[in-house]
C-alpha positions as CSV (number, residue, x, y, z in Angstrom):
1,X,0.0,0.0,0.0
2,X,2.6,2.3,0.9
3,X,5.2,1.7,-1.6
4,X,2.5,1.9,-4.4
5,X,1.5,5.4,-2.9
6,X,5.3,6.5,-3.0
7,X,5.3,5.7,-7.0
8,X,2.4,7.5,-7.9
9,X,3.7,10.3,-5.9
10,X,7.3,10.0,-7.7
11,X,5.1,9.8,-11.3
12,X,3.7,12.7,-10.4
13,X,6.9,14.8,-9.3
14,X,8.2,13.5,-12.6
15,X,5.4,14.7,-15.0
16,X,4.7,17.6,-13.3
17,X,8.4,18.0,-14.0
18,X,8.2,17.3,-17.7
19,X,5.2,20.1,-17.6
20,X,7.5,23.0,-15.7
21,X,10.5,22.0,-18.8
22,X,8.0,22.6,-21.2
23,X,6.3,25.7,-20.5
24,X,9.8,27.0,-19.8
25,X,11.7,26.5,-22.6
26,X,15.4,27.3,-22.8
27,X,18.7,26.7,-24.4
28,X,22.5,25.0,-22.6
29,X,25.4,26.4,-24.3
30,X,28.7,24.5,-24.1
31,X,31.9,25.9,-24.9
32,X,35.0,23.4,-25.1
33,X,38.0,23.4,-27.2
34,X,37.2,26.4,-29.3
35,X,33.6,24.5,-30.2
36,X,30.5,25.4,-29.0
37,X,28.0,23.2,-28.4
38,X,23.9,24.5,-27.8
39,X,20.6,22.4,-27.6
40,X,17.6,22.9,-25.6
41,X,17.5,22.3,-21.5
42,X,15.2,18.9,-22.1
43,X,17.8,17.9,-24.4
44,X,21.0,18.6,-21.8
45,X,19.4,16.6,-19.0
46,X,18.6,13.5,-20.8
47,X,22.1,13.3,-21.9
48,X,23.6,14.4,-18.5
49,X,21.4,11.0,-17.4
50,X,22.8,9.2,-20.0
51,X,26.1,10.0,-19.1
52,X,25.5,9.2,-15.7
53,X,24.4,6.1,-16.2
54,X,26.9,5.2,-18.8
55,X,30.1,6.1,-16.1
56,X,28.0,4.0,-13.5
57,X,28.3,0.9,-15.5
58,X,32.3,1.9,-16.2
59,X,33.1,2.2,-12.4
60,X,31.1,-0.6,-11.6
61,X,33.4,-3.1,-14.0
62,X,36.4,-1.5,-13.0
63,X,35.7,-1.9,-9.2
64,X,34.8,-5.7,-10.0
65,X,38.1,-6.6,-11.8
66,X,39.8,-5.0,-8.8
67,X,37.9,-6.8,-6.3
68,X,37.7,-10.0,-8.2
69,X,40.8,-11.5,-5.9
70,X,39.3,-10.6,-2.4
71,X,36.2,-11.9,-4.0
72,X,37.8,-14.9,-5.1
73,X,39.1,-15.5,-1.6
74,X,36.2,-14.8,0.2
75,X,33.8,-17.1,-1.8
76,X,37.2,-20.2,-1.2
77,X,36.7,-19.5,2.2
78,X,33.2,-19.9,2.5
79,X,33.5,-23.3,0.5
80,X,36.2,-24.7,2.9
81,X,33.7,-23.4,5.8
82,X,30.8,-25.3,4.2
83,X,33.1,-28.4,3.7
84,X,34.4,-27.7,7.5
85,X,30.6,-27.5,9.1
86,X,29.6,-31.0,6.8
87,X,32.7,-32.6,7.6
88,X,31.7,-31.5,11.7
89,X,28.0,-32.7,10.9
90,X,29.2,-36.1,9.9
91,X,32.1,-36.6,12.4
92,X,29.3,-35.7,15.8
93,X,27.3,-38.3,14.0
94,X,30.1,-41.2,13.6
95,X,30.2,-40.1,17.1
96,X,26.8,-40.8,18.7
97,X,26.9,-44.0,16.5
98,X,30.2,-45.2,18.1
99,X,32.4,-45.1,14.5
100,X,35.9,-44.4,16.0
101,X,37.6,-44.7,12.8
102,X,35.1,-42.2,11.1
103,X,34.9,-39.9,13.7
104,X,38.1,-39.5,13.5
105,X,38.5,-39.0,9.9
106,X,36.2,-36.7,9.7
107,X,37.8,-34.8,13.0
108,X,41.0,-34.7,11.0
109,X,39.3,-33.0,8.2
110,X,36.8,-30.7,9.9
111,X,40.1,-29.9,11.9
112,X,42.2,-28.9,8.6
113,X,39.8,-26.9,7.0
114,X,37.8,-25.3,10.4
115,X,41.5,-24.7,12.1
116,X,40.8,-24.2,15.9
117,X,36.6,-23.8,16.0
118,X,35.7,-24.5,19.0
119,X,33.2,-27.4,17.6
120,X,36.1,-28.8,15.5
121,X,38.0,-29.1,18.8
122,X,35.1,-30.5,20.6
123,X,35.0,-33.6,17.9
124,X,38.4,-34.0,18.0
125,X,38.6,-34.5,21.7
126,X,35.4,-36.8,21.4
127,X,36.7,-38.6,18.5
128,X,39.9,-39.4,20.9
129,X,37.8,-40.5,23.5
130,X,35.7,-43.1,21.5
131,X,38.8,-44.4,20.3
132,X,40.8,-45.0,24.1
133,X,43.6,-42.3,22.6
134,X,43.6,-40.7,26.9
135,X,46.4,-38.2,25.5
136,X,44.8,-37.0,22.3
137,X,41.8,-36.0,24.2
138,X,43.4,-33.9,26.9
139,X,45.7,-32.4,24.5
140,X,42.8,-31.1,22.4
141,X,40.8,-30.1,25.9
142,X,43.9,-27.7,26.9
143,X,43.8,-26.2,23.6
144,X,40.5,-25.4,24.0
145,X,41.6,-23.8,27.7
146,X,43.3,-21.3,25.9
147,X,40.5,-19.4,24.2
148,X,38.6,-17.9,26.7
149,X,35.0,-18.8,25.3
150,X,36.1,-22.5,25.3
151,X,38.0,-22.3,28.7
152,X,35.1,-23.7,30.7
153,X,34.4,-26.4,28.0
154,X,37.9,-27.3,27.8
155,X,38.0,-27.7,32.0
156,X,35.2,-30.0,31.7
157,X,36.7,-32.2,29.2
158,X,39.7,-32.2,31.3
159,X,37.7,-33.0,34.8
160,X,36.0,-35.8,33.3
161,X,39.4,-37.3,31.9
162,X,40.7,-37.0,35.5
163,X,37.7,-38.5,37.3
164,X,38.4,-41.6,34.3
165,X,42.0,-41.5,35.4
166,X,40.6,-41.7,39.4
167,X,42.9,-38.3,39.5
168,X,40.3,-36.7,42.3
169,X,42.9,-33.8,43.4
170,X,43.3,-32.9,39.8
171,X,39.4,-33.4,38.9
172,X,38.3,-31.0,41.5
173,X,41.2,-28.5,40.7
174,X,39.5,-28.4,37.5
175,X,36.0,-27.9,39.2
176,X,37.0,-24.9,41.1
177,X,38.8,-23.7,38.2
178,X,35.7,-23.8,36.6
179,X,33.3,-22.4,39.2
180,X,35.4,-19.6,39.7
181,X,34.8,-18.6,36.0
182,X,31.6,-19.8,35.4
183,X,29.6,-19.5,38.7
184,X,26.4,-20.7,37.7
185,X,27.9,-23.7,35.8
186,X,26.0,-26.4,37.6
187,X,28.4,-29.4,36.8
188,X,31.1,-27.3,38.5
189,X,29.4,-26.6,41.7
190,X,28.2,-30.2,42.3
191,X,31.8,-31.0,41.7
192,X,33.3,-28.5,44.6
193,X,29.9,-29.3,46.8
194,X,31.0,-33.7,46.0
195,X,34.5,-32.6,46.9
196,X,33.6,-30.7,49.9
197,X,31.3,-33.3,51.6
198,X,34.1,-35.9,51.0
199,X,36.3,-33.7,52.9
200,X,33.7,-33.5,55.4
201,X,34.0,-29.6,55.2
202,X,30.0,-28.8,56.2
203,X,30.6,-25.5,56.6
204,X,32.0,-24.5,53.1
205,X,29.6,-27.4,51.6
206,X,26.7,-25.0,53.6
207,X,28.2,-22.3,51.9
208,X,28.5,-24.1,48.4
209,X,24.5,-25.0,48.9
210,X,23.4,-21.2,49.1
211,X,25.5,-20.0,46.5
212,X,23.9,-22.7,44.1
213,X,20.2,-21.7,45.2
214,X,21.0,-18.1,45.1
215,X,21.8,-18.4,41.6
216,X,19.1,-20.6,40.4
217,X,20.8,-24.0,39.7
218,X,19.4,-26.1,42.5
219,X,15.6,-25.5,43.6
220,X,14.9,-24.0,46.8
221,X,13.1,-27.0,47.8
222,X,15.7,-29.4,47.2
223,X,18.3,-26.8,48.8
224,X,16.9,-26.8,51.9
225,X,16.8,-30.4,51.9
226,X,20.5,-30.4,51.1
227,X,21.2,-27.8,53.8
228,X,19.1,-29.9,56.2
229,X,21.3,-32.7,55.5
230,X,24.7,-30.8,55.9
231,X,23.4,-29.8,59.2
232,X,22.5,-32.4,61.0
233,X,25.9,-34.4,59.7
234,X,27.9,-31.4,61.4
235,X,25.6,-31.7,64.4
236,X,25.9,-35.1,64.2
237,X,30.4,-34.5,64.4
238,X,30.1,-32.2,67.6
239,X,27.5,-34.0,69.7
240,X,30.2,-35.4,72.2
241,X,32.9,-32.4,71.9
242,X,30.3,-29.3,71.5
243,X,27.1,-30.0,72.2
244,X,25.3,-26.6,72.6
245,X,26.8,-25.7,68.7
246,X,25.7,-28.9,67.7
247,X,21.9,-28.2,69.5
248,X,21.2,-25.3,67.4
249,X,22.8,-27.0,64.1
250,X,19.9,-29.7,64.9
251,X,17.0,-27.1,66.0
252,X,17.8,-25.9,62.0
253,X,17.8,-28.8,60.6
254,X,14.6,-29.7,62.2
255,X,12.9,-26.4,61.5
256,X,14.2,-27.0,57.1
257,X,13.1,-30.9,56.9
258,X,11.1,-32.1,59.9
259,X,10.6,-35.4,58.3
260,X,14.7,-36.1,58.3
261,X,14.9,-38.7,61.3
262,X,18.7,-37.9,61.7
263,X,18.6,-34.5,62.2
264,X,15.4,-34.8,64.8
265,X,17.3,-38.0,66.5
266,X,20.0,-35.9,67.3
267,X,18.1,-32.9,68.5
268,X,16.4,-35.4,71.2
269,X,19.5,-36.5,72.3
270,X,20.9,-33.4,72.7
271,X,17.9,-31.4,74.0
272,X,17.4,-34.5,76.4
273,X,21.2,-34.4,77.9
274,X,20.2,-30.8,78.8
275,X,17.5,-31.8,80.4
276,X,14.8,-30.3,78.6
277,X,12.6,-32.9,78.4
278,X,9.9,-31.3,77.5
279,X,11.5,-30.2,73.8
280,X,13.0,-33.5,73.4
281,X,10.0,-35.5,73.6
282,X,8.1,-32.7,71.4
283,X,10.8,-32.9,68.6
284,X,10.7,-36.0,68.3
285,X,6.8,-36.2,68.7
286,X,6.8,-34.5,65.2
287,X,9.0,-36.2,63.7
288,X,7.5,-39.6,64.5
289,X,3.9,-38.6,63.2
290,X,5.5,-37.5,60.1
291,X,7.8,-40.8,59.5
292,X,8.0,-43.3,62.3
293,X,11.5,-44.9,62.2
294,X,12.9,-47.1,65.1
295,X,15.8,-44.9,65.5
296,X,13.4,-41.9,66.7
297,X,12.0,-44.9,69.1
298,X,14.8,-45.5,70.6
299,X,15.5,-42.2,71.4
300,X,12.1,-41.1,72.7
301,X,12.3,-44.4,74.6
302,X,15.9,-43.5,76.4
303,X,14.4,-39.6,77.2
304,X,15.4,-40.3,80.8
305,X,17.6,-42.0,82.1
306,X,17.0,-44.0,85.2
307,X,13.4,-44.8,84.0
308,X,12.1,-47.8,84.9
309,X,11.3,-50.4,82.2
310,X,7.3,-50.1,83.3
311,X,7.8,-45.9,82.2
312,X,9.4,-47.2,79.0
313,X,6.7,-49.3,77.9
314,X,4.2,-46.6,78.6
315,X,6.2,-44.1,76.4
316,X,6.3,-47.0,73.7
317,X,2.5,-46.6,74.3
318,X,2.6,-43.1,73.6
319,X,4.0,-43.4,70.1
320,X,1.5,-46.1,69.4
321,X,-0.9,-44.3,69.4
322,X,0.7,-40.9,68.2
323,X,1.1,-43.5,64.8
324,X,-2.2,-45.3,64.6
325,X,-0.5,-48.5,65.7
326,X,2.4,-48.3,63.2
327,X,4.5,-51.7,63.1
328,X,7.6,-49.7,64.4
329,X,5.2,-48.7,66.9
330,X,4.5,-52.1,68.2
331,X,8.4,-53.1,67.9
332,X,9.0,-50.4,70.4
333,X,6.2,-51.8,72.9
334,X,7.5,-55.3,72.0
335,X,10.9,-53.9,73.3
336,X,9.8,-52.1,76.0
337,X,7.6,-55.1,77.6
338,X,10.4,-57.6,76.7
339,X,12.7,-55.4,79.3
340,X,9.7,-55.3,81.5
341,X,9.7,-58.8,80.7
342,X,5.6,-58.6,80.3
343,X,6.2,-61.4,77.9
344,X,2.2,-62.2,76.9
345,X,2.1,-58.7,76.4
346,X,5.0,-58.1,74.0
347,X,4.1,-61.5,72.2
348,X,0.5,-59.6,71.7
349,X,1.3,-56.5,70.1
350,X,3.3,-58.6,67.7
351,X,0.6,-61.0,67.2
352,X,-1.2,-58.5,63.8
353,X,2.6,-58.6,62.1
354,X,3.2,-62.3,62.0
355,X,-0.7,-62.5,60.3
356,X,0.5,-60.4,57.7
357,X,3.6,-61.1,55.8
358,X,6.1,-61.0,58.8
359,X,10.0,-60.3,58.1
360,X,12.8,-60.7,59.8
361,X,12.7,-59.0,62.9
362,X,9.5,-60.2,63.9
363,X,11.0,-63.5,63.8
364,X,13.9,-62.3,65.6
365,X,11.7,-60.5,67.9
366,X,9.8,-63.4,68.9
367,X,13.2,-65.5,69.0
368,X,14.3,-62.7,72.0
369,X,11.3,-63.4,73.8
370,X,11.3,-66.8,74.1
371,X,14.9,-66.7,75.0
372,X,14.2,-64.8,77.8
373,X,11.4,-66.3,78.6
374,X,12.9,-70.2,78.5
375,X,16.2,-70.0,78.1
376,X,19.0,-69.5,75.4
377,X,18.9,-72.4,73.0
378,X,15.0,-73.3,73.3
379,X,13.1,-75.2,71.1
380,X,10.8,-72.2,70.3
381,X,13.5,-69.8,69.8
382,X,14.9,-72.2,67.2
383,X,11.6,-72.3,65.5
384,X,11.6,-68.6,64.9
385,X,14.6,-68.6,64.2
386,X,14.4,-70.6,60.9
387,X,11.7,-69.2,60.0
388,X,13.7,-65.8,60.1
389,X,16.6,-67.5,57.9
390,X,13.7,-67.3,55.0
391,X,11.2,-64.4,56.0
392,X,11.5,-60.9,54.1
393,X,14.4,-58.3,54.8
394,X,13.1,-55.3,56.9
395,X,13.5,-51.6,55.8
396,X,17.5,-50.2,56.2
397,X,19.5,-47.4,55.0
398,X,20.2,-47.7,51.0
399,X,22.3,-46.1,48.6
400,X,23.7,-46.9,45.5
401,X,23.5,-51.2,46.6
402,X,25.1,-50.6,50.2
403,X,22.5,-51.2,53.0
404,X,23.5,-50.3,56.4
405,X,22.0,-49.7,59.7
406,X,23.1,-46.3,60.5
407,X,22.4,-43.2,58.3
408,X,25.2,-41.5,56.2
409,X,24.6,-38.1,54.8
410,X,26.8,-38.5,51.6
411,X,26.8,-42.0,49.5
412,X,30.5,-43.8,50.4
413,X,30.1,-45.1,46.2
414,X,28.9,-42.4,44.3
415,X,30.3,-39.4,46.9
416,X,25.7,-38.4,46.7
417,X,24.5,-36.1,49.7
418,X,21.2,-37.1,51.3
419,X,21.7,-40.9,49.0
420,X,20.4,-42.7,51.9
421,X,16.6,-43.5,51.9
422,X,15.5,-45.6,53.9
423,X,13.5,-48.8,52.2
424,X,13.6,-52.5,52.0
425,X,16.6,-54.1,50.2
426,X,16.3,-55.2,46.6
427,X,16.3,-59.3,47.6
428,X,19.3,-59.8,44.8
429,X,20.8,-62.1,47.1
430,X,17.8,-64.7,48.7
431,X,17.6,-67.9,48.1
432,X,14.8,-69.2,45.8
433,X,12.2,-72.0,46.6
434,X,14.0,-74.3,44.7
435,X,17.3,-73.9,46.7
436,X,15.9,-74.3,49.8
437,X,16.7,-78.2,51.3
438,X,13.7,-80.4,51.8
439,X,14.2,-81.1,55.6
440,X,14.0,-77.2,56.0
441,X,11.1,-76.9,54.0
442,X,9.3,-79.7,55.8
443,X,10.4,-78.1,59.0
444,X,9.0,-74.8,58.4
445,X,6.1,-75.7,57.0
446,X,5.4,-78.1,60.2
447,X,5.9,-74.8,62.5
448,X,2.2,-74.5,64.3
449,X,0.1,-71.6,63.3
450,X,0.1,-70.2,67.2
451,X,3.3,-70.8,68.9
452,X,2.1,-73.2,71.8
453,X,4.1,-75.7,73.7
454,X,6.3,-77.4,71.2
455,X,8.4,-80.2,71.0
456,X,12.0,-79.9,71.6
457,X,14.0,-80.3,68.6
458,X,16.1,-83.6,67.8
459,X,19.5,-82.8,68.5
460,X,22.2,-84.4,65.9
461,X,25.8,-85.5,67.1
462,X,27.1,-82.0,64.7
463,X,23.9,-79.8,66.5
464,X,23.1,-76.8,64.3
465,X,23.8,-73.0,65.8
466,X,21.2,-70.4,65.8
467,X,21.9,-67.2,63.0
468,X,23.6,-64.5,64.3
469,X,20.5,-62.2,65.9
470,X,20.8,-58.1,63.5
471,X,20.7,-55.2,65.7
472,X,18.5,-52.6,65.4
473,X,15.7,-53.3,62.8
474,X,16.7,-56.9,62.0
475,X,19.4,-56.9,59.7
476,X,22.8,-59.1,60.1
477,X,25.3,-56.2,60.2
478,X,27.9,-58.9,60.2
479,X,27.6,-60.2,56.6
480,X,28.9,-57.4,53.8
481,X,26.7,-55.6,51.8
482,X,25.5,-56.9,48.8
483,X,27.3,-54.4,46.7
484,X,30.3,-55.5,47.6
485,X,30.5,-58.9,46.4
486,X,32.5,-59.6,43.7
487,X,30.9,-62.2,42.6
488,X,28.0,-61.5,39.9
489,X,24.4,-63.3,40.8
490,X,23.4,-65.8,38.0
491,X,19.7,-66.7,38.1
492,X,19.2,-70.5,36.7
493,X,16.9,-70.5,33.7
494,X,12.9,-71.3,34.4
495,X,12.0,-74.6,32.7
496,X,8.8,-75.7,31.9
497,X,9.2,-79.1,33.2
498,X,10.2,-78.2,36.4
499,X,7.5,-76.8,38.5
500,X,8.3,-76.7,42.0
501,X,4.6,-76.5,44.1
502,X,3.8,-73.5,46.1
503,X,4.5,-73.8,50.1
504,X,1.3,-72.9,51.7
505,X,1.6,-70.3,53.9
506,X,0.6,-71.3,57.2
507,X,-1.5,-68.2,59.0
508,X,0.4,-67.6,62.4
């Protein structure tokens, strides 16, 4: 619309133009050389425009034929660009598709005609990599350290080479180095925040935490948690040498994640050797309602000291009904009325676990009881005891395959904070029904459905010990974790022919 209102006002300049030329005629005299040249005014212009345009075309050939080398240059330089960028294109995809000897023929060109691009570089030091040359890749990183928009890539080229290499003073020289320069790189800072909670330096780690959250690479959420986690494994450091720094480390890792059991744990214990009772019992209260754990039992159970084992049970009570009856609930009462010795009464609360899919430590539970109650060695202990020896593992610490009774605030494989969770174990290692020997099979499933006055067992010349009895929640601390066996677990092949019949499960 616009542009074809800007011609018709041009056409209109122009003949209105032509109209002023002709109603004012008049003659251009040009004297040159001793001739004289005259013709009208209409005439001169046209063939000062002629001119014009006739020079135009004359400059414009001679500025071509003098810029026809830079041209030339220019246009040989684009086409060893374009080759460069296809020769890149093609060497990142021998890459991904794990072509060493490709990648690095087409690094090699891409290289050659690219010279030091920073992406040229990159597939260089990649194509090195895929191929095991160790050397070739770091020499390529440092070159990239040297440009100062490729410095940071370079570094992490270079970290990750030292972290293959297990170099971990030069991988988080390179992380700092990194961090400095970059601030809100995030592989850098959880490199310095790794390296700082293996060093066990909470303070600068706390530090490290803020700075990431202040900058937007780690959610607030989740750097609260972390900060929760930093604190109560400091707290957890100077509960016997400083206790009061160590109280107020805890009160703040309460107040950022009430449901962390550590962190409240500790708090109780420490409010508790104060005296304050009354704070003790209320932090751990909350915590309980929000995750019941038997570590939070045991310190709400040892408040006071002195108690009798008659006030113990009725704390146990307490959190029984603070939980709706949660199983770790009725292991606490168990506990508590098996140092009472109020035996019935400890074999009752346990009575609703062994009806429904009972593990471990109510086996072993019910093993301690009777133990106390009749003696080491009894026949009814050794029932429970084998059927412990088959029952399902109860909830523990795990991270990254180790399983352990006591909480860790980093992971000791991966160098994770807040790895731990605590869950049942992954049963990699239990024996299937198959495996299990006949007489052990006919002996469990012979085990009465209430445990009344049994038989003593047939003793053998070779008799057979009891299993080592777990602390804590049931599991045997003795044996490794099942991470740290060498040997890999091979599952025998199903056949069809071989169908082993269910084992009913006898209702106790």
């Amino acid at each position: 619309m616009w542009r074809a209102l800007a011609f018709l006002a041009l056409l209109a300049i122009a003949a209105y133009g032509a109209v002023w030329l002709a109603d004012h005629p008049g003659i251009v005299t040009v004297t040159w050389g001793g001739y004289e040249v005259a013709t009208s005014l209409a005439a001169a212009l046209v063939g000062v425009l002629i001119l014009s345009v006739v020079l135009g075309f004359i400059w414009a050939f001679a500025r071509g034929i003098l810029h026809f080398p830079h041209r030339l240059r220019v246009g040989n330089r684009a086409r060893r660009r374009a080759r460069g960028y296809e020769a890149l294109s093609r060497g990142m995809v021998a890459v991904g598709s794990g072509d060493p000897a490709a990648a690095r023929r087409h690094a090699g060109e891409a290289q050659r005609l690219l010279g030091d691009e920073p992406l040229a570089l990159l597939l260089t030091a990649q194509a090195a990599q895929i191929s095991g040359d160790r050397a070739g890749a770091e020499s390529a990183f440092r070159r990239m350290t040297d440009e100062p928009e490729t410095r940071v890539l370079g570094l992490r080229g270079l970290f990750v080479e030292a972290r293959r290499q297990g170099d971990e003073a030069t991988a988080r020289a390179y992380a700092a180095e990194a961090a400095r320069l970059a601030p809100g790189v995030s592989w850098a800072n959880e490199a310095v925040l790794e390296a700082q909670c293996a060093d066990r330096d909470w303070s600068s780690a706390l530090d490290t935490v803020s700075r990431r959250a202040s900058l937007g690479i780690a959610d607030k959420a989740a750097a609260r948690r972390q900060r929760a986690v930093l604190l109560t494994a400091s707290a957890l450091e100077l509960e016997a040498g400083d206790p009061e720094r160590a109280l107020a480390q805890a009160r703040e890792a309460v107040k950022l994640a009430p449901d962390l059991v550590p962190a409240a744990a500790v708090a109780g214990r420490l409010f508790a050797r104060r005296g304050d009772l009354k704070r003790a019992a209320r932090v751990v209260e909350a915590a309980w309602k929000a995750n019941p754990h038997p570590d939070l039992a045991r310190v709400y159970l040892d408040l006071r000291t002195g108690d009798s084992s008659r006030d113990r049970l009725a704390r146990a009570e307490t959190l029984a009904r603070l939980s709706s009856w949660h199983p770790e609930a009725r292991f606490a009462i168990a506990r508590a009325a098996l140092e009472a010795r109020e035996f019935g009464r400890a074999r009752d609360v346990l009575s609703p676990l062994l009806a429904d899919n009972p593990t471990q430590r109510v086996y072993l539970t019910m093993a301690e009881i009777e133990e106390a109650e009749h003696g080491h060695g009894s026949g009814r202990a050794r029932e429970w005891l084998a059927r412990a020896t088959h029952a399902p593992r109860d909830p523990a610490w795990c991270a990254d395959g180790i399983v352990t009774e006591r909480w860790m605030p980093i992971s000791p494989v991966s160098g994770r904070l807040d790895a731990f969770v605590w869950q049942t174990p992954p049963e990699l290692l239990g024996r299937s029904s198959r495996d299990v020997p006949p007489e052990e099979t006919a002996k469990e499933t012979a085990l009465p459905a209430e445990p009344g006055p049994l038989p003593a067992p047939s003793v053998t010349a070779k008799e057979e010990k009891p299993a080592p009895r777990p602390a804590g929640n049931g599991l045997d601390t003795s044996a490794p974790p099942f991470a740290a066996t060498a040997t890999p677990v091979v599952f025998p092949p199903k056949k069809d022919e071989e169908k082993v019949p269910e084992r009913p499960r006898q209702a106790v």
